[in-house]
C-alpha positions in Angstrom: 0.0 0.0 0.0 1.1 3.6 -0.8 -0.1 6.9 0.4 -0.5 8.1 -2.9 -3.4 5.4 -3.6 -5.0 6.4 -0.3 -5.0 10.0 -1.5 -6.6 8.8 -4.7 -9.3 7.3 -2.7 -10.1 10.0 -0.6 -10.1 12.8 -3.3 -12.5 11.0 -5.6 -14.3 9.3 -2.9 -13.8 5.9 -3.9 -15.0 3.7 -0.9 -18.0 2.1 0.7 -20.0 5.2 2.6 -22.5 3.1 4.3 -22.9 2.9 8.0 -19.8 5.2 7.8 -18.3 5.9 11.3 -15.0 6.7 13.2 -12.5 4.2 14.9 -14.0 5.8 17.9 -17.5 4.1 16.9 -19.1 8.0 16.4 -21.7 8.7 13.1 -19.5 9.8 10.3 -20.9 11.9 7.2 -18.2 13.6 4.4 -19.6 16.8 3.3 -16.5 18.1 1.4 -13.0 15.8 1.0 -11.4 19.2 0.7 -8.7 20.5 -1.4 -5.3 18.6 -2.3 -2.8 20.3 -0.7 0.8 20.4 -2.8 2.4 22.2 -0.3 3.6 21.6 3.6 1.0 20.8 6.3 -2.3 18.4 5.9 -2.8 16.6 3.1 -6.2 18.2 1.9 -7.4 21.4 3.5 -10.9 22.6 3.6 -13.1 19.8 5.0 -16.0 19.4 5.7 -17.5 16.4 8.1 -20.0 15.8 10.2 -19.7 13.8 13.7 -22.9 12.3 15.0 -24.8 15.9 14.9 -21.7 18.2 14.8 -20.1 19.8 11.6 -16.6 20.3 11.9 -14.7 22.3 9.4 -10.9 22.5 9.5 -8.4 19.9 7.1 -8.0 16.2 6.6 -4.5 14.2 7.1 -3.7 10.7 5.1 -1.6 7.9 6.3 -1.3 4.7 5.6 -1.1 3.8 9.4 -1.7 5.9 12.3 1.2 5.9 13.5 2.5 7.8 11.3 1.2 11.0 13.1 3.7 10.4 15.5 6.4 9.1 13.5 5.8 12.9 11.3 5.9 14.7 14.7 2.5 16.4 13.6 1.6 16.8 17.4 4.2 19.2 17.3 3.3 21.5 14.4 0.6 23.3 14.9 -0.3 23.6 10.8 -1.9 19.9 12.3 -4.1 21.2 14.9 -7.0 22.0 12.5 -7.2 18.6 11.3 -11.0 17.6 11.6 -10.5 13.9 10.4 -7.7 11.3 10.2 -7.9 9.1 6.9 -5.6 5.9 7.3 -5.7 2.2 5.9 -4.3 0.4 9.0 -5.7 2.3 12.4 -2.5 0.6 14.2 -2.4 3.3 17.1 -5.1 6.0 18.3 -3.9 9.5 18.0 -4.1 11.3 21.1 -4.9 15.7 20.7 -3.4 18.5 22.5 -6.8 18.1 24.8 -6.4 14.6 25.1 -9.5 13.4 23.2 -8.5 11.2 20.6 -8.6 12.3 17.2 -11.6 11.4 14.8 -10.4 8.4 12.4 -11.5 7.0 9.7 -9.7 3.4 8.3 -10.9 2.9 4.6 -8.8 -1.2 4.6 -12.5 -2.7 4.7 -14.5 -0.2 2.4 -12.2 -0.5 -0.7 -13.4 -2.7 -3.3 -11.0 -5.7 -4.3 -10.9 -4.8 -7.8 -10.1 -1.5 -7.2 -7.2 -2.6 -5.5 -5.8 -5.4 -7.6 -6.1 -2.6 -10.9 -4.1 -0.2 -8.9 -1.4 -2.6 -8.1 -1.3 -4.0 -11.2 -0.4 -0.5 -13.0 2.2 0.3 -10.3 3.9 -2.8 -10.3 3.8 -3.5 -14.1 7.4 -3.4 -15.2 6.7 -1.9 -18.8 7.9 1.6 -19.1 4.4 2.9 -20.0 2.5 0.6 -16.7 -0.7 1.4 -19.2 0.3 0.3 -22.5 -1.7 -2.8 -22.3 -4.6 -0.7 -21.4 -5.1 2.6 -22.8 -6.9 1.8 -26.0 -9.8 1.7 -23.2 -9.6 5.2 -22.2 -11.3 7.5 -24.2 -9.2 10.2 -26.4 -11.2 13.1 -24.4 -9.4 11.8 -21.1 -6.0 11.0 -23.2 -6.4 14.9 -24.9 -7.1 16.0 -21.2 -3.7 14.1 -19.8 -1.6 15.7 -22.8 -3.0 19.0 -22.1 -1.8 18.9 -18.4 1.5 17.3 -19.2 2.3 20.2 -22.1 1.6 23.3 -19.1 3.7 21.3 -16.9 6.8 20.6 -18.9 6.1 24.6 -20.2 5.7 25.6 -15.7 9.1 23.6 -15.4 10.9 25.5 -18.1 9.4 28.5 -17.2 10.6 28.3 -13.2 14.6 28.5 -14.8 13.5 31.8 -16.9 12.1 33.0 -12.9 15.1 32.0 -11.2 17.3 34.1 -13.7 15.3 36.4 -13.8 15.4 37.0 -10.1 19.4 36.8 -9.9 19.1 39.5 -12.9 16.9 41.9 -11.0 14.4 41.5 -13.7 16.5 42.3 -16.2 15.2 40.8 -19.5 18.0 40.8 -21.9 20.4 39.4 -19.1 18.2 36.7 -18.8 17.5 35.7 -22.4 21.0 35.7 -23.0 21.9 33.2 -20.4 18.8 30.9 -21.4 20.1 31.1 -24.9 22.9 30.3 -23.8 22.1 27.3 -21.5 20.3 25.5 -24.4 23.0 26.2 -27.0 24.5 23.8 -24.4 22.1 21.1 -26.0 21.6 19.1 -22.7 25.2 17.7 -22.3 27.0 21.1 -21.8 24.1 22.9 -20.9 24.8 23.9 -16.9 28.9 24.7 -18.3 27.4 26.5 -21.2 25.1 28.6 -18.7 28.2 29.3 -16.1 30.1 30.6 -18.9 26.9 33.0 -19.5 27.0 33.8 -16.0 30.3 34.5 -15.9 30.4 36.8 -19.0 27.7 39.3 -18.2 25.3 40.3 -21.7 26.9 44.0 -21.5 30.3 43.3 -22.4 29.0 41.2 -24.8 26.8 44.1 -26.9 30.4 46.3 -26.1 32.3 43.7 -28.7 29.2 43.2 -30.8 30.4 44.0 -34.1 34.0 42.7 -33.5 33.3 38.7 -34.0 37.4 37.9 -33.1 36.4 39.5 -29.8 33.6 37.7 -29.0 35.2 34.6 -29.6 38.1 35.4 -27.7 35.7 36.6 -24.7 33.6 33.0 -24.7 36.7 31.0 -25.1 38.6 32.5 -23.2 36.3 32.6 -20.4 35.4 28.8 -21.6 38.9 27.7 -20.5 39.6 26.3 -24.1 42.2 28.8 -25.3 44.6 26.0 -24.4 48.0 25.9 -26.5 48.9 22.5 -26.9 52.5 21.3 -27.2 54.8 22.1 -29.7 51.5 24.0 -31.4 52.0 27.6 -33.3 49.3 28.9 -34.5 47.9 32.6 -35.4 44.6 32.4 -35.2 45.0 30.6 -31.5 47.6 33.5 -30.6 45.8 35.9 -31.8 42.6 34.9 -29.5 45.1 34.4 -26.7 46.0 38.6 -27.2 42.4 39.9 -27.1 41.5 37.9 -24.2 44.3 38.3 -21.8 43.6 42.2 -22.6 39.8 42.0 -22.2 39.9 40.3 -19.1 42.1 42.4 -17.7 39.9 45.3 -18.7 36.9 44.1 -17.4 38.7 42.4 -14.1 36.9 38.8 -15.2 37.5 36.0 -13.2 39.7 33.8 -15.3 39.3 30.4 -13.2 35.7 29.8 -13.3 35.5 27.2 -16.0 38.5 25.0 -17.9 38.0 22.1 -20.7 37.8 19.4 -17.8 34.2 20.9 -17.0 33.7 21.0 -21.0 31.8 17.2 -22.0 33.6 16.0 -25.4 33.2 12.5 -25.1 31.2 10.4 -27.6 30.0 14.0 -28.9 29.9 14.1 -32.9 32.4 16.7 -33.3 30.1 19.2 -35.1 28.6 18.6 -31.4 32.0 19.7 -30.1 31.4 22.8 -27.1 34.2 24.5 -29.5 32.1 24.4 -32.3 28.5 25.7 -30.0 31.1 28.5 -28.7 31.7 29.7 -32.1 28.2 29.5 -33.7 27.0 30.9 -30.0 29.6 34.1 -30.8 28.5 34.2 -34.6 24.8 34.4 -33.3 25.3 37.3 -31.1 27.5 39.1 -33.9 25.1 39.5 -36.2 22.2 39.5 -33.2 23.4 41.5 -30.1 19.8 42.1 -28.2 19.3 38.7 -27.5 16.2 39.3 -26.0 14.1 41.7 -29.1 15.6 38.5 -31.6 14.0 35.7 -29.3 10.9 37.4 -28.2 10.1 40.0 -30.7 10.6 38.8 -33.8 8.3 36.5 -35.9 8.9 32.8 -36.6 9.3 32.3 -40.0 11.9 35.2 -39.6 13.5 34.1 -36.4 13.8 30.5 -38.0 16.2 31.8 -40.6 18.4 34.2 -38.1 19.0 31.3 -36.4 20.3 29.5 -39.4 23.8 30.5 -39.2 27.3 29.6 -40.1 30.5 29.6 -37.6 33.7 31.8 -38.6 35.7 30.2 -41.7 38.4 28.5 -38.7 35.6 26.9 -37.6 34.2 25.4 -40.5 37.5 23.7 -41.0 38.3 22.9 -37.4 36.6 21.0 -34.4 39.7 21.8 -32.2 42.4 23.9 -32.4 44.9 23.0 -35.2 42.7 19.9 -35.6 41.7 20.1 -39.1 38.2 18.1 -39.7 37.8 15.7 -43.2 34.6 17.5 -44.1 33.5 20.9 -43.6 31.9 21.8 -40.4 28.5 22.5 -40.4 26.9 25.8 -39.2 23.4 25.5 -36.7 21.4 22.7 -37.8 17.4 21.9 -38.5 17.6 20.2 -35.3 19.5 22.5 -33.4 17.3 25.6 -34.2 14.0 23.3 -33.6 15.5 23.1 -30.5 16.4 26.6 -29.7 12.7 27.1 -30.7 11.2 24.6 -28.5 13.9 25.3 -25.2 15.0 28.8 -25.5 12.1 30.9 -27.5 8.7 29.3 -26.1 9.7 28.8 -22.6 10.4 32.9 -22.4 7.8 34.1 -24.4 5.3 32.0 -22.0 7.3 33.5 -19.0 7.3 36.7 -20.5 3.4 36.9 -21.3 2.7 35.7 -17.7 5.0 37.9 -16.6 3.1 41.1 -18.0 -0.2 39.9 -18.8 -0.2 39.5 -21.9 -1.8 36.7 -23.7 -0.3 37.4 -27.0 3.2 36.2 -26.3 1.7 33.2 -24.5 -0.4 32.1 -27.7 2.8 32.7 -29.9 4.5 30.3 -27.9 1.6 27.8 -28.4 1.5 28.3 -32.3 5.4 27.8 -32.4 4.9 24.5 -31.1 1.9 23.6 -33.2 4.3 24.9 -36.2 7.2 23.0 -35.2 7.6 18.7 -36.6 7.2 16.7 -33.6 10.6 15.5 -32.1 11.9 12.2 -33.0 13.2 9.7 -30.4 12.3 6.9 -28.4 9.8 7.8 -26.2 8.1 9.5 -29.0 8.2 5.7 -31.1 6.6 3.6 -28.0 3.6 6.4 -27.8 3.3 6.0 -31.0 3.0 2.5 -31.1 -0.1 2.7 -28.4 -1.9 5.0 -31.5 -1.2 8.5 -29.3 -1.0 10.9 -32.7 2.1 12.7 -31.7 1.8 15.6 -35.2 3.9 18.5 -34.0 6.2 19.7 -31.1 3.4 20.9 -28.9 2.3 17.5 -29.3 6.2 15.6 -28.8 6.4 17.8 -25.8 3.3 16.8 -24.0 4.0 13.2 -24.3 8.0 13.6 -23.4 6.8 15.6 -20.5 4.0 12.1 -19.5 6.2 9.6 -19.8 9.4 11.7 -17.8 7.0 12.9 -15.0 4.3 10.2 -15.1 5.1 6.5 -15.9 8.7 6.3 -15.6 7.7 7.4 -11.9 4.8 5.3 -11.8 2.7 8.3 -11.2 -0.5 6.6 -12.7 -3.1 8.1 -9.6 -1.7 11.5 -10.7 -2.7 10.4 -14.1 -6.5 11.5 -15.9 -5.3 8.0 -17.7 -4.0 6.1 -15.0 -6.9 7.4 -12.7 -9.3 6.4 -15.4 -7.8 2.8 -16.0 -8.0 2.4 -11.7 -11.7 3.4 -11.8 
C-alpha cells in the first residue's frame, strides 16, 4: 500500500460510505474531501464532516497507518491542529490531541473494493515503461487529450521556473536573462549547466560592447570557456591571436579567469560538429550579427527568427573542431535540429514567462503556435507512444508526451494520471 493510492481514494471518494463511522465508533458523514494540498502541512485542506450531529470544518490528514502522526511529529506543528479527520488504511495506534480526546479516524482497509485494488497494483507494479500500455486503447481520447494537455503546461511551468530564477538573480532584467537561457540551451543538454556558467560569468553588456567585433567575442567565450589551451609544440595565429584579445579583455573588465577549464567541458562520444568548440563559435557568430538577444527571441516573428538562427560559424571553424585539428569535411553551421530546439527550449519557454509575466496573452499564444508549427521531435519515447496510437503531429504534441512519460510513468505516477486514474476506476 502507498499513500499516494490512499490520497486517490479520498479525493474521488472511492470507498463504501454506508454505515460510515470513526474508529471511535461515532456517526460519520463527508460533506466536502477538501482541497489537495501540494504544499507543507495536511494533506487536503478545507473539509467538511460531520460527527454524529456536529459539523466540523478545518483539514483532513492521510496515512497509511496511524502511527505515522507520530512518527511525522504532527503533534508538534501546529499547521496539524485544525485537522478535523484522520484518513488511514491500517488504524494501528489511536492519536491522542493537544486536549487529550483522541482524534476522529476514519480506516478505509475494509471499504475498498478488491478490484479497485488489484487494478491499482497492477499499474504500479507492471514493469513496462508505460505501466498502461496494455490498457489505454480503453480510455477514451477526451481523457487522453485532457492528460496531454496537463503534461504540455507542466513541462512549459518547469521551463518556465529557470526563466524566474534568472530572472530573479538578474533583477528582472530581461536581456540578461535571455542571453543566459540562450545560452544554457546552445549547451544542447550535455553542456548545458557549463554553457550557462560561462553565460553567467560573462555578463550580456560586455558582450553588446564587442558586438560587431566577431574575433572579440570569440576570444571573450573561449577564453572565459577555459579552451584557449596551446597544446605542445602547437604555433598557431589564429590561437595566438585569440590568446591577445582575451588576456587584454579580461584584464579590462577584471573577469575571473578560473571559473570554468575544458575538464568541465563534455567532449566524449559528442559528434564533433557537437563539439562545445564548435557551440562557442556558432554561440559568438549568433550574437555578432544579433546583439539584443532578448528583441531576436521574443520579438521577432517565426518564420523570420527560423532563418536568423540559421547561421554559419567563422571560416576557422568550418574547417576545425579543435584547435589546429583540421576536420575531413566541412563543419556545419546550426542545424534543423538544433534551431528546432532553440525554438522549442529557449524561444517558447520565455515568451510564456514573458506573457505571464506582463499579462499579456499574445506572447503566451505565440509560444503555443510555435509549437503547433514546429515537426514533432523524434526519439524513443516518442516511437513507443506512437506504437499505443497517441497521434504525436507537431512539437506541442512531442512535448506533451515527453513531459507524461518523464514525469508520469517512468515514476509510476499513474493516480496522478487523468489515464492512470481512469484505468483504476
Amino acid at each position: 500500500m502507498q499513500e499516494d493510492f490512499l490520497h486517490y481514494i479520498w479525493n474521488f471518494q472511492c470507498f463504501d460510505k454506508k454505515n460510515l463511522t470513526t474508529c471511535q465508533a461515532d456517526k460519520l458523514a463527508i460533506l466536502n474531501p477538501g482541497n489537495r494540498n501540494e504544499h507543507a502541512g495536511p494533506d487536503f485542506l478545507n473539509s467538511s464532516v460531520k460527527i454524529n450531529n456536529i459539523t466540523w470544518h478545518g483539514h483532513t490528514e492521510l496515512h497509511v497507518n496511524a502511527s505515522a502522526w507520530y512518527l511525522h511529529k504532527h503533534q508538534k506543528d501546529p499547521t496539524y491542529d485544525n485537522v478535523v479527520l484522520h484518513v488511514v488504511w491500517n488504524n494501528d495506534q489511536p492519536i491522542q490531541q493537544k486536549d487529550g480526546s483522541l482524534l476522529p479516524t476514519l480506516a478505509l482497509k475494509d471499504r475498498i473494493a478488491l478490484q479497485l485494488f488489484q487494478q491499482y497494483q497492477h499499474l504500479v507494479h507492471n514493469k513496462a515503461s508505460i505501466p498502461c500500455a496494455n490498457q489505454i486503447h480503453h480510455v477514451d481520447d477526451i481523457v487522453k487529450t485532457s492528460m496531454l494537455d496537463k503534461a504540455l503546461l507542466q513541462r512549459l511551468t518547469y521551463k518556465n521556473n529557470l526563466v524566474y530564477r534568472l530572472l530573479d538573480g538578474n533583477q528582472g532584467n530581461w536581456e540578461e536573462t535571455a542571453y543566459q537561457l540562450l545560452a544554457y540551451n546552445f549547451g544542447f543538454k550535455v553542456n548545458s549547466s557549463t554553457f550557462l556558467d560561462l553565460s553567467l560569468s560573462l555578463p550580456v553588456k560586455i558582450i553588446k560592447k564587442h558586438a560587431t567585433n566577431l574575433l572579440q567575442l570569440e576570444a571573450l567565450l573561449l577564453g572565459q570557456a577555459g579552451l584557449l589551451i596551446k597544446e605542445k609544440h602547437e604555433s598557431e595565429d589564429y590561437l595566438a591571436a585569440l590568446t591577445k584579445e582575451y588576456t587584454y579583455l579580461a584584464h579590462k573588465y577584471q573577469l575571473r579567469t578560473d571559473r570554468l577549464s575544458k575538464v568541465h567541458w563534455k567532449f566524449f562520444r559528442l559528434r564533433p560538429a557537437n563539439f562545445p568548440t564548435i557551440r562557442i563559435a556558432q554561440f559568438a557568430q549568433l550574437l555578432h550579427q544579433y546583439p539584443h538577444v532578448f528583441h531576436l527571441l521574443a520579438n521577432t516573428s517565426y518564420k523570420e527568427l527560423y532563418k536568423k538562427l540559421a547561421i554559419t560559424q567563422s571560416s576557422y571553424w568550418q574547417k576545425h573542431y579543435l584547435f589546429a585539428k583540421l576536420s575531413k569535411a566541412k563543419v556545419p553551421g546550426l542545424g534543423v535540429a538544433s534551431i528546432e530546439s532553440i525554438l522549442i527550449n529557449t524561444v517558447v519557454p520565455l515568451l510564456v514567462a514573458y506573457g505571464k509575466y506582463r499579462g499579456e496573452q499574445e506572447h503566451i499564444d505565440k509560444a503555443v503556435m510555435i509549437l503547433q508549427s514546429l515537426p514533432a521531435e523524434y526519439n524513443a519515447i516518442i516511437r513507443y507512444w506512437k506504437k499505443l496510437g497517441i497521434k504525436v503531429k507537431n512539437a506541442f504534441d512531442s512535448q506533451a508526451v515527453i513531459e507524461l512519460f518523464n514525469s508520469f510513468c517512468s515514476k509510476k505516477k499513474c493516480l496522478s494520471c487523468n489515464i492512470g486514474a481512469t484505468l483504476v476506476q
